[in-house]
N, C-alpha and C positions, 0 to 999 in steps of 0.2 A: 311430640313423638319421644318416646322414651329410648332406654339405650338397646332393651331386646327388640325391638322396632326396627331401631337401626343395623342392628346384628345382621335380621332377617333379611333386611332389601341390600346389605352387603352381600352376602355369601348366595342369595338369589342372583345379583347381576354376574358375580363372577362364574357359578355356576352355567346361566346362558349365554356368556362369553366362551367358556369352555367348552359348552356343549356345540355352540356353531363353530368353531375352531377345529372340531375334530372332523369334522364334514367339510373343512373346508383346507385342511392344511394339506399340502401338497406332498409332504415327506410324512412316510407311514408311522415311521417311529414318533415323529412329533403329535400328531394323532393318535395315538398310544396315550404320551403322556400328557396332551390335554384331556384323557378321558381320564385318568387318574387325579386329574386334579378337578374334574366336574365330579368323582365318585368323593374326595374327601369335600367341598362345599356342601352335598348332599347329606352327608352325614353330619356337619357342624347342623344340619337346618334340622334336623331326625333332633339332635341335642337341645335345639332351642325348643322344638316339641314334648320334650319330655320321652322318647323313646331311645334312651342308652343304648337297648339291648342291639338294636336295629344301625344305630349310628358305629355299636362297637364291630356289632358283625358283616359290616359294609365295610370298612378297614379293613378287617383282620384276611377275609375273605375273601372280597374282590379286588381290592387296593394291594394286599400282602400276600395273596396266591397267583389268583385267576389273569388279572390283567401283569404281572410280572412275566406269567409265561407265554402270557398272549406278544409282552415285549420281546423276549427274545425269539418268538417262530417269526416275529416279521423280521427281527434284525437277520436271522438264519436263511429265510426265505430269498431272500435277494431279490426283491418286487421288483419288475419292470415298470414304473411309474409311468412312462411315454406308450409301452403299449398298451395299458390299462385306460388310460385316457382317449387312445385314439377312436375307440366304440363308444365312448360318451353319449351322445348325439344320440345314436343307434340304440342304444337302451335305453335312453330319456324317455319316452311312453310307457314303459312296460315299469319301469319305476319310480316315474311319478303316479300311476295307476297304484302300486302295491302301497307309497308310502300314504295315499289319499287313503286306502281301505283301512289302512293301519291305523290311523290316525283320526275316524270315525268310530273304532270300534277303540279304541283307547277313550273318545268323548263318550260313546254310551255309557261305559265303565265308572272314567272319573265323576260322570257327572250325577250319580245317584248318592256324593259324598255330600251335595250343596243342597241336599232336601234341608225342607224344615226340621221333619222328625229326627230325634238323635236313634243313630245303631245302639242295638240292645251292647254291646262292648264298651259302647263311651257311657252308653247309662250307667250300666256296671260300677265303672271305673268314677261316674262322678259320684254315685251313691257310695261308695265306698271314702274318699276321700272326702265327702260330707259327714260320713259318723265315725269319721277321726280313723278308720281301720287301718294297720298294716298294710297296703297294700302291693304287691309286685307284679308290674308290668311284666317284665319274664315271663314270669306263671302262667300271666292271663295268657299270654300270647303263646307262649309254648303249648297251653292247657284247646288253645282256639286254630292252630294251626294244623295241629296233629288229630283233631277232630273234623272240622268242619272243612278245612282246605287241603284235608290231609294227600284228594287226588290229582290236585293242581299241583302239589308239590311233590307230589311222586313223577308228573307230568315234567315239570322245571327240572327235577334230577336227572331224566334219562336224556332232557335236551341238552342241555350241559355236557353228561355221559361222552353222548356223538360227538357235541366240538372238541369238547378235549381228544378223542381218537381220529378225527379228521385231522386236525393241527397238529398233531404226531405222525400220521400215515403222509402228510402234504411234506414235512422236514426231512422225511427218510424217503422221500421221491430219490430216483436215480436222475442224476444231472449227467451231465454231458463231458463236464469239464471235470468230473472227477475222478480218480485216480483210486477208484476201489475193485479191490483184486478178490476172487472166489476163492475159498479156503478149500473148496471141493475140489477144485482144479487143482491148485496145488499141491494136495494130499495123493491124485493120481499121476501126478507127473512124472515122464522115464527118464532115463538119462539118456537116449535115445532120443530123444525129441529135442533134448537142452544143450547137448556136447556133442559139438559136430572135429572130427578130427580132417583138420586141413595137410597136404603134404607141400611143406616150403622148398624150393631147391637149396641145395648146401651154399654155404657164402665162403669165400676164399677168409682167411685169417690176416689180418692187417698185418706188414712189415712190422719187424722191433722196430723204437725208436733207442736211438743211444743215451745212455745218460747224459745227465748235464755235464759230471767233473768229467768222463772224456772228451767232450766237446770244449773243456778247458782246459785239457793238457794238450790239445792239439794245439790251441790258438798259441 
């Protein structure tokens, strides 16, 4: 076994350590940042492939934007973890059903990677790298993305779109315990409504009291 061999089934275990960690850790935030650390293994395994572009735009992007702000609406959010748990049970069918359907149409998918035939893109790429060309991955991929998967990715942007304005719309919820005042109201308020004039009865005026040095020419 060589040393990229061993790269690979390194950053593969810690990878699916990380990825069940995040399903299974019990504090949100930590679940958080085990998913940031299954997003950077994915990308060193993207680099042992020869895909920079994809290893660097999995960083920059999901590691350096997306899940950063995904960190602070749970830190913001203030998850009840006790009662999120207590329906456990009670959704257990309904989402072990969606993650089974998920998870068959993920094998439909992956698994037309493990034909014999090579994709016209890898042929490409090995013909290309057989008669010595220049070749840039970028290209191909930028040139194959925006063509051929160009409505899957218009599909993936507006999904994204939504959670970013959910996760916005969920942090600016009105809570209970907080202490935010209307500017509308304030801007109409009378002094009639804020200044109430009370009538005290008069208080008698406390006696003089005598100085001290007469109190010491007496003694």
């Amino acid at each position: 076994m060589d040393i990229r061999t061993g790269f690979f089934y390194l950053f593969s275990a810690v990878l699916l350590f990380s990825a069940f960690r995040v399903i299974t850790a019990r504090n949100p935030v930590y679940a958080a940042l085990f998913l940031v650390l299954a997003f950077f293994q994915a990308a060193a395994v993207w680099l042992l492939l020869k895909a920079e572009f994809l290893a660097i735009s999995l960083v920059l992007v999901y590691v350096g934007a997306v899940m950063v702000l995904f960190l602070f609406v749970v830190m913001m959010l203030d998850i009840d973890v006790a009662h999120l748990r207590a329906g456990f049970w009670k959704h257990f069918p309904l989402a072990a059903t969606v993650g089974a359907v998920i998870a068959l149409e993920m094998a439909a998918v992956l698994m037309g990677g493990f034909r014999p035939e090579e994709p016209r893109a890898l042929a490409a790429v090995s013909q290309a790298a057989a008669a010595g060309v220049q070749f840039s991955n970028t290209k191909e991929l930028g040139k194959l993305l925006y063509s051929g998967y160009l409505f899957p990715l218009e599909i993936a942007a507006v999904i994204l779109l939504v959670a970013i304005i959910a996760a916005i719309a969920l942090t600016l919820r009105t809570r209970k315990d907080s202490r935010h005042i209307d500017a509308s109201l304030q801007v109409r308020v009378k002094a009639s409504e804020r200044l109430q004039i009370v009538k005290i009865a008069p208080t008698l005026a406390a006696p003089p009291q005598p100085e001290p040095a007469a109190v010491e020419n007496k003694a």
